[in-house]
C-alpha positions in Angstrom: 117.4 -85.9 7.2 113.8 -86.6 6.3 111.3 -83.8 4.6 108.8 -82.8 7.1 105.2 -82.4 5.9 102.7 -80.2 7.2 99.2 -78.6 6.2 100.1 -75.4 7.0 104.2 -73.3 8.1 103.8 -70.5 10.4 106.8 -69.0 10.3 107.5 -66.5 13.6 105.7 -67.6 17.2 104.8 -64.4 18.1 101.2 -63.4 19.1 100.1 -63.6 15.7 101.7 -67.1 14.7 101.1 -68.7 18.2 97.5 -67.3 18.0 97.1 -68.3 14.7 98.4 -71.7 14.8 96.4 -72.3 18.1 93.0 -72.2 15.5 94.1 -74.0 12.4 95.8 -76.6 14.5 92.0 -77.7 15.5 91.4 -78.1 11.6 94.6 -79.1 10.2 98.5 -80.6 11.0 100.4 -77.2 11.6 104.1 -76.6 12.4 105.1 -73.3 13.7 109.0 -72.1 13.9 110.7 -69.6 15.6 114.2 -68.4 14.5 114.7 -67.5 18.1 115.5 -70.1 21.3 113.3 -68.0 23.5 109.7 -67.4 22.9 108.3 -64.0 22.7 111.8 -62.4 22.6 111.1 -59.2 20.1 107.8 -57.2 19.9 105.6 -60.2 21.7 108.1 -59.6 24.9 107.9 -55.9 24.6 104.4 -55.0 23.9 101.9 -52.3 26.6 99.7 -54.9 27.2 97.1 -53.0 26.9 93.2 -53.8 25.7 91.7 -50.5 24.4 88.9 -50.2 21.7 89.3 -46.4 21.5 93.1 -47.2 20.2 93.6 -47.6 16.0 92.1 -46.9 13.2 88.3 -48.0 12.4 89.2 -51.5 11.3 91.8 -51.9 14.3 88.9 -51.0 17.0 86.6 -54.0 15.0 89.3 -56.6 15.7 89.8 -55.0 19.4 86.1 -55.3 19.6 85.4 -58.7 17.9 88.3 -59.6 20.3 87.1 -59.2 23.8 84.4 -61.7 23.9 87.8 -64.7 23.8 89.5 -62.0 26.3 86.8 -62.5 28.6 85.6 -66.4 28.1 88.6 -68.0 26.6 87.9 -71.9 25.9 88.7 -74.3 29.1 91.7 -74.8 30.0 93.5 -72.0 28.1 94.6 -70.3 31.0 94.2 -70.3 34.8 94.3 -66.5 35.7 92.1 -63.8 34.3 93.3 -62.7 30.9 92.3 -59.3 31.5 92.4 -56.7 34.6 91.1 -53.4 35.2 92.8 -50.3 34.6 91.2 -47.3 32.4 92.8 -45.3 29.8 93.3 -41.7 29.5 93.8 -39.7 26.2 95.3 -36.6 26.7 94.1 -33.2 24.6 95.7 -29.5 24.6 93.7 -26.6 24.2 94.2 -26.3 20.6 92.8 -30.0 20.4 90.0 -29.8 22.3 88.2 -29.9 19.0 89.7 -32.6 17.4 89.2 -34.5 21.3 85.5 -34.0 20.9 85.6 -35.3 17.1 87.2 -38.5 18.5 84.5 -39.0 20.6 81.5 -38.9 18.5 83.0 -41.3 16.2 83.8 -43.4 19.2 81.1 -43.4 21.3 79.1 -45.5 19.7 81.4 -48.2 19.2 83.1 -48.1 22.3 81.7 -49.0 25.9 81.7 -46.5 28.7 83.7 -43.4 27.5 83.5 -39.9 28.5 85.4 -36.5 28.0 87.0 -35.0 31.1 88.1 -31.4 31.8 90.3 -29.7 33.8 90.3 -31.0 37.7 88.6 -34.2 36.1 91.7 -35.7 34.9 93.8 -34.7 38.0 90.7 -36.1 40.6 92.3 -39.8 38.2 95.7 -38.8 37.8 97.1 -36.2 39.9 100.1 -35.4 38.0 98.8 -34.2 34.6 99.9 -30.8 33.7 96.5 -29.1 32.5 98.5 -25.9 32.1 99.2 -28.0 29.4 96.3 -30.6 28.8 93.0 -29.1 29.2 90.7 -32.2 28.2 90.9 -36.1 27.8 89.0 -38.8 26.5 88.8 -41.7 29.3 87.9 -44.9 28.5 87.3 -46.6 31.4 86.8 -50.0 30.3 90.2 -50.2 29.2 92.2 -53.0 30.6 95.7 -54.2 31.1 96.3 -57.8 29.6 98.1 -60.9 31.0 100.6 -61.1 27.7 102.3 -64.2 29.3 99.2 -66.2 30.1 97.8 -64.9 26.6 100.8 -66.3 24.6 101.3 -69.5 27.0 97.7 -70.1 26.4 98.1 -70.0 22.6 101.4 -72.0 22.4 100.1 -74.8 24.6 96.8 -75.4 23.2 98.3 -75.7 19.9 100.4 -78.0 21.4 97.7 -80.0 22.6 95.9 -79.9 19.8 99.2 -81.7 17.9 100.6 -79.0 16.8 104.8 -78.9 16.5 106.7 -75.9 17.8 110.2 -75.8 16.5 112.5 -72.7 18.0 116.3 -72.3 16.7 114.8 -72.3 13.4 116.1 -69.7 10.9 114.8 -69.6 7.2 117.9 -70.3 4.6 116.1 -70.8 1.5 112.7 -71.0 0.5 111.9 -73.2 -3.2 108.5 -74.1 -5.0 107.9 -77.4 -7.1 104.2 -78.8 -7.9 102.8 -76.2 -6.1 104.4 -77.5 -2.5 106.7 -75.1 -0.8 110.5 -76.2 0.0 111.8 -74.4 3.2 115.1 -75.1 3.5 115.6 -74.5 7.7 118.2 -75.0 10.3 116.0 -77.7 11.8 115.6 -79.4 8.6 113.7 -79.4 5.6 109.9 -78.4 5.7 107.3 -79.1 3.0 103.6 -77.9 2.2 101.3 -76.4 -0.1 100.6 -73.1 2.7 103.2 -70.8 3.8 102.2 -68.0 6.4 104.1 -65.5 7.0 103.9 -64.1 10.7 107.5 -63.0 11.1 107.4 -59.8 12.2 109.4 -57.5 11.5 111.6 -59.9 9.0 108.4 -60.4 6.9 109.5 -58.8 4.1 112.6 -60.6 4.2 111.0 -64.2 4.4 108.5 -63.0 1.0 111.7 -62.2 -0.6 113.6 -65.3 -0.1 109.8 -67.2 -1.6 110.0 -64.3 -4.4 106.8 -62.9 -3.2 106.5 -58.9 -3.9 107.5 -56.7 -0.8 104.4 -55.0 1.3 106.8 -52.0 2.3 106.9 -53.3 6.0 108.4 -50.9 7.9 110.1 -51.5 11.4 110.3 -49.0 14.1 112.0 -48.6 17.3 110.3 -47.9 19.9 112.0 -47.3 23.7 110.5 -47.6 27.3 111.8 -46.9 30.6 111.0 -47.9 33.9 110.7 -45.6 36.9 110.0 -45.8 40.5 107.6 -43.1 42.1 107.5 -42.5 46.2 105.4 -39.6 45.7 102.0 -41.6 44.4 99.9 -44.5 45.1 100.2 -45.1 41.1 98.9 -48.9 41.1 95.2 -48.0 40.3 96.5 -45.4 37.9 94.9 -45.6 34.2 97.0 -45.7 31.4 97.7 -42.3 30.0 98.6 -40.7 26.3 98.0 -38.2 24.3 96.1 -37.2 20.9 99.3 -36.5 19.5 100.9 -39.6 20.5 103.8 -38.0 22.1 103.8 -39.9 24.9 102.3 -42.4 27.4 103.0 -44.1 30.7 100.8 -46.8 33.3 101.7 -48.6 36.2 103.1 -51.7 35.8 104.4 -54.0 38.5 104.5 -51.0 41.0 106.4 -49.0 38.5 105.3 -46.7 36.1 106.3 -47.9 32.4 107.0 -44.7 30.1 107.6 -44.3 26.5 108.1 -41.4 24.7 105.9 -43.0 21.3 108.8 -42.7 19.4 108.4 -44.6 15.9 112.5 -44.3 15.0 112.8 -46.4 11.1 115.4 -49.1 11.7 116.2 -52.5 10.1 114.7 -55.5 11.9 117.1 -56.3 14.7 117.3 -56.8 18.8 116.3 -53.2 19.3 118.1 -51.5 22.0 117.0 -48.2 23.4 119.6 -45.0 23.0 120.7 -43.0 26.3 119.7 -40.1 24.4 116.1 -40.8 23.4 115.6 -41.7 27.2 117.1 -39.0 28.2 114.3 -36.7 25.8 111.5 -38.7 26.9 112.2 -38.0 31.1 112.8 -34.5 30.4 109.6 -34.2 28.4 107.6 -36.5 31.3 109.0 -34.1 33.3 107.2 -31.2 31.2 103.8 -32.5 30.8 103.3 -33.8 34.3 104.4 -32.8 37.7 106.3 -36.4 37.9 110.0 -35.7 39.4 112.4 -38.3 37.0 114.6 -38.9 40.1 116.2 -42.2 39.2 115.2 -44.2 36.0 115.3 -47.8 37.0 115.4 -50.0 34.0 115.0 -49.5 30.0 114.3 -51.3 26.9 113.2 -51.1 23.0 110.9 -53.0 21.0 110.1 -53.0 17.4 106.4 -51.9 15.8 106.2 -52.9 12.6 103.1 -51.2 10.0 102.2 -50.6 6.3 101.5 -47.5 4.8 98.0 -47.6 6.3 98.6 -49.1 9.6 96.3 -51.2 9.5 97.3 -55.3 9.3 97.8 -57.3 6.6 95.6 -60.2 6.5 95.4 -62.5 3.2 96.6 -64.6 0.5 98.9 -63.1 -2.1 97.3 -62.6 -4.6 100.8 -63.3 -7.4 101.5 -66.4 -5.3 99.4 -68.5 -3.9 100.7 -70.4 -1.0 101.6 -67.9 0.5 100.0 -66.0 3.1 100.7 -63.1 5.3 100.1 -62.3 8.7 101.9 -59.4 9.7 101.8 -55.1 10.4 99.9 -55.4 13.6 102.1 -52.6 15.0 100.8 -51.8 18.6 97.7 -54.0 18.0 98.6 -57.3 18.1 97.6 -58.7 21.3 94.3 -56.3 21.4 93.4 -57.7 17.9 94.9 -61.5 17.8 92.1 -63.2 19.0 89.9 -61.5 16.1 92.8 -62.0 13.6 93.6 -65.9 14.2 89.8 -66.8 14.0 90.1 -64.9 10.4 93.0 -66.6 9.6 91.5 -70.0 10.2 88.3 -69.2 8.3 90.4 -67.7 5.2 92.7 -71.0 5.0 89.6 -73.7 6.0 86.7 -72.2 5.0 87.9 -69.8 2.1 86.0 -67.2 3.3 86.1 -63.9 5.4 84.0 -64.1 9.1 80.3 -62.9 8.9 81.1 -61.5 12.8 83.6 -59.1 11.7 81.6 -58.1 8.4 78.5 -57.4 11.0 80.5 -54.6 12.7 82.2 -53.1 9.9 85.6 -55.2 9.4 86.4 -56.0 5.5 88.3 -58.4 4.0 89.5 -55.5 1.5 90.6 -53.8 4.5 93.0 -56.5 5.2 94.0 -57.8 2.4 97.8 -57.9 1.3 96.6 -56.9 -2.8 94.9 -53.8 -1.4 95.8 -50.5 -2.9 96.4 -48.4 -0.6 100.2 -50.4 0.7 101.8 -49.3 -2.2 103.5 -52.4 -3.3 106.5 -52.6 -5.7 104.6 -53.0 -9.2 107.5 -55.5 -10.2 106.9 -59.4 -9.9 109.5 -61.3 -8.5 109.5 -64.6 -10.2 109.6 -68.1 -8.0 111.0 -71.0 -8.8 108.2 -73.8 -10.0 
């Protein structure tokens, strides 16, 4: 079977690959594989689907925020439906938090459009279940909005597409070899050659640097479970989405249901997460709790996998060992709020070889992202690859 040469090997067609290879496929010959036969099986398939600038840490809100502007005018012909819709979200504080709520808010205020700090009756005049026995203040960010995940990633895939990008799923990695600085990926599909590897897969990221003898970045995979429940008692469609400061839990209306996880963030090796009866079980009982929302009948559940670095924050970047390689991977629960940011600096690093003047202009490093920062904590030994 003939070599196949490209410019640039995305491996993993998630939201960060698909969005990724969407821009360098305008610059470039690109070829993108996914191990899987169905797109957006693991986190892509799984994700809240929510746009929230209030959510992350500061350099996640700049890529939420650098993000909206594609959100809201994406290039013709990327999609036919809105990208975004209305819907709000909520952030729940106790008592004993009320502080720390109002902290949050300063250092958000600024940044973030149209947010305010409710009390009491407040939050129940929105959401007339919330317990404030229990939550006696929230942060509402009413500009938050639900996003079109399907049309997002359908819009990515086939505009790379038409740009002459390939797409090749039922592609596992076997081996991965290096001679005269041009990668050898040894796949299912066939044998894949170039001089730029990036590594978008997820969850398996770590694996795929290991097999090109790249130094781990400590990605670690967590489960995280969802149920779906039908409520008689509410009109809950225009409902915002609604969590906690403590990240305990959070649940929004979704196709006439209300979609309800528990935030759980269970260690686990990369797999096709399945959710356990008992950690459903934990999360009705404590909806139960913290609102006045009877679990009658739960109608459906599920797990995905959130992958993160020490920091949380994503890592963005050439290796700085190995060049050729470069990773694209620990978006955690940002990756469709932050993708459209993220692929435009991903196609400026490869092209242009430098980081985007937008994102430095509101407060987004290139240290921040980088895979050689400090602060992941990567193994000090060098793995050696083969020349």
């Amino acid at each position: 079977m003939t070599d196949k040469y490209t410019d640039y090997l995305i491996i993993g067609a998630g939201i960060a690959g698909a969005s990724a290879a969407y821009e360098l496929a305008k610059e470039a010959s690109v070829i993108l594989i996914e191990r899987e036969t169905q797109l957006a099986y693991h986190s892509t398939g799984r994700s809240a689907a929510i746009y929230m600038q209030a959510y992350g840490n500061k350099t996640v809100r700049g890529l939420t925020k650098h993000s909206l502007e594609f959100y809201t005018n994406p290039p013709k012909g990327f999609s036919d439906k809105p990208l975004l819709r209305e819907r709000g979200a909520i952030f729940l504080a106790t008592k004993e938090q009320k502080i720390l709520a109002e902290q949050h808010y300063k250092e958000m205020k600024n940044d973030v459009g149209n947010l305010r700090l409710l009390e009491g009756n407040q939050l129940r005049n929105i959401v007339p279940v919330i317990n404030t026995d229990i939550y006696t203040s929230g942060i509402f960010e009413q500009d938050a909005m639900d996003i079109d995940t399907h049309a997002v990633h359908q819009g990515y895939i086939n505009g790379f597409k038409e740009k002459g990008g390939a797409l090749i799923t039922n592609c596992s990695v076997n081996s991965i070899s290096r001679h005269n600085n041009l990668w050898s990926i040894d796949t299912t599909q066939g044998n894949i050659v170039t001089p730029m590897i990036i590594n978008a897969a997820g969850a398996w990221a770590d694996q795929i640097a290991g097999l090109a003898g790249v130094r781990s970045i400590n990605l670690e995979p967590k489960k995280r479970s969802v149920f779906y429940l039908s409520i008689d008692e509410f009109n809950i469609n225009k409902w915002p989405y609604v969590g906690d400061l403590s990240e305990s839990f959070y649940f929004r209306p979704d196709s006439g249901k209300l979609f309800v996880s528990p935030c759980d963030e269970i260690p686990i090796t990369p797999c096709d997460a399945k959710p356990s009866d008992l950690d459903i079980a934990i999360a009705a009982n404590n909806l139960e709790v913290l609102t006045d929302i009877d679990v009658k009948k739960i109608d459906h559940t599920l797990a995905g996998l959130r992958s993160f670095v020490a920091d949380r924050t994503p890592v963005v970047g050439e290796d700085a060992d190995v060049s050729g390689f470069f990773w694209l991977v620990g978006q955690g629960g940002y990756g469709f709020q932050t993708a459209p940011a993220i692929a435009n600096c991903c196609k400026m690093l490869l092209t242009k070889k430098c980081f985007p003047d937008s994102l430095k202009n509101i407060g987004v490093l290139e240290e921040a992202l980088s895979p050689n920062r400090i602060s992941l904590e990567r193994n000090s030994m060098t793995i050696g690859v083969t020349k």
